[in-house]
C-alpha positions in Angstrom: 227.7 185.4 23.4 226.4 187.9 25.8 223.2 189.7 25.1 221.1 192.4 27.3 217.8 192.2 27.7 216.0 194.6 29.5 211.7 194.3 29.0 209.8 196.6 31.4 206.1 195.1 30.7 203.0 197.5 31.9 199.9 196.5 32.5 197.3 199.4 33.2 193.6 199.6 33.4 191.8 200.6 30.7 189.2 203.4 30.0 186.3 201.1 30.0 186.1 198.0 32.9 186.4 195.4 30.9 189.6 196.0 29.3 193.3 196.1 30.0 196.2 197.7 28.4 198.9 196.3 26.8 202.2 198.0 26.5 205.3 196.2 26.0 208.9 197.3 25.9 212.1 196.3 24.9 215.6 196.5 24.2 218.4 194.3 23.1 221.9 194.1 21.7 221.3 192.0 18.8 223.8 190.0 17.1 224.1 187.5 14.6 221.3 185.4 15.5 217.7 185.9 15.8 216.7 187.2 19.9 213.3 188.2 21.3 213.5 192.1 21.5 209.9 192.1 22.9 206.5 189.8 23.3 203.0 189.5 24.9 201.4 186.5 25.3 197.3 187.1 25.1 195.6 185.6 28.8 193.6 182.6 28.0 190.2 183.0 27.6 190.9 186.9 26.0 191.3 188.2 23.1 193.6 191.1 22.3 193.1 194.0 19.9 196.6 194.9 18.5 197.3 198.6 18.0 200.8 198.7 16.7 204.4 197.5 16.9 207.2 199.9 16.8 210.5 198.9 15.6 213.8 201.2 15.5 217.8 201.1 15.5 219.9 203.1 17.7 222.1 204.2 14.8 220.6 205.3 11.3 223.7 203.0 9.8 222.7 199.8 11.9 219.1 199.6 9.7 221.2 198.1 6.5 222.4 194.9 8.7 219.6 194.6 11.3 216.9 191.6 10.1 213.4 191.8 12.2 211.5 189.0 12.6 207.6 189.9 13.7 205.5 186.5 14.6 201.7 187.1 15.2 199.7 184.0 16.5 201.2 181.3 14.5 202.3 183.6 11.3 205.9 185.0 11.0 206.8 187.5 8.9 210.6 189.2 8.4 211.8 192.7 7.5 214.7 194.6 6.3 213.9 198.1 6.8 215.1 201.8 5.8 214.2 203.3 9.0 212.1 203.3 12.1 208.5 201.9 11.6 205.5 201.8 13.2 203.0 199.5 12.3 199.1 200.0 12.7 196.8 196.9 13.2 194.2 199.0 14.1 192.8 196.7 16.6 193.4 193.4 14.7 192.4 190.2 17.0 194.7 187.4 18.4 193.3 185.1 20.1 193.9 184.1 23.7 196.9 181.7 24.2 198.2 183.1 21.4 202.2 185.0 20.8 202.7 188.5 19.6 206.5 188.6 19.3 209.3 190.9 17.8 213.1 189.1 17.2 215.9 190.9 15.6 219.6 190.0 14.3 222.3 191.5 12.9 224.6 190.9 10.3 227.3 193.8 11.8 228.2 192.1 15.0 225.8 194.2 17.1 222.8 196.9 17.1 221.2 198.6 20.1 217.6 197.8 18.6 214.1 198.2 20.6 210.7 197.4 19.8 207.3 198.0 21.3 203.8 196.5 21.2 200.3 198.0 22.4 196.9 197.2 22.4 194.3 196.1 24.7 193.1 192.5 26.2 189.0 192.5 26.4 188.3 191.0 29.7 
């Protein structure tokens, strides 16, 4: 089973000095079992404020078969959707150490699928 992976992860300074960005990005070609589209582990001793996670499908037809699997600290939580989403945390804490993750799968074979998470680690 071959899969692409392709995460560009950006970390820029933010407005005030004691915090930091977070924007991650992904892209997969998800297939029949669950893979990591996109993560961001919090730094020790930081805590992050969430902003959102944005899930979408290449194709409008691929949202029917495509199964998302969003895990936040040590909760996990999985989706069927209609469409693209975005979801707003508005600044929801997860403590340091701890996994903000997006999976997907596919019951078609494959789906170009891509996720993104942002947010800001207090320093």
């Amino acid at each position: 089973m071959a899969k692409d992976l392709y995460i560009l992860t950006i970390a820029l300074l933010g407005v005030l000095p004691y915090e930091e960005a977070i924007l991650e990005l992904g892209t997969i070609l998800a297939t029949i079992t669950y893979a990591e589209v996109v993560s961001h582990t919090v730094t020790k001793q930081r805590t992050a404020k969430l902003g959102r996670i944005e899930l979408a499908c290449e194709n409008t037809a691929d949202y029917s078969n495509v199964t998302w699997k969003i895990t936040l600290e040590d909760k996990v939580k999985e989706l069927k959707l209609p469409a693209s989403l975005t979801l707003d945390f508005a600044g929801l804490d997860i403590r340091g150490g701890k996994l903000i993750k997006v999976e997907a799968k596919t019951t078609s074979g494959t789906a170009n699928v891509w996720a993104d998470i942002t947010g800001k680690e207090i320093i």
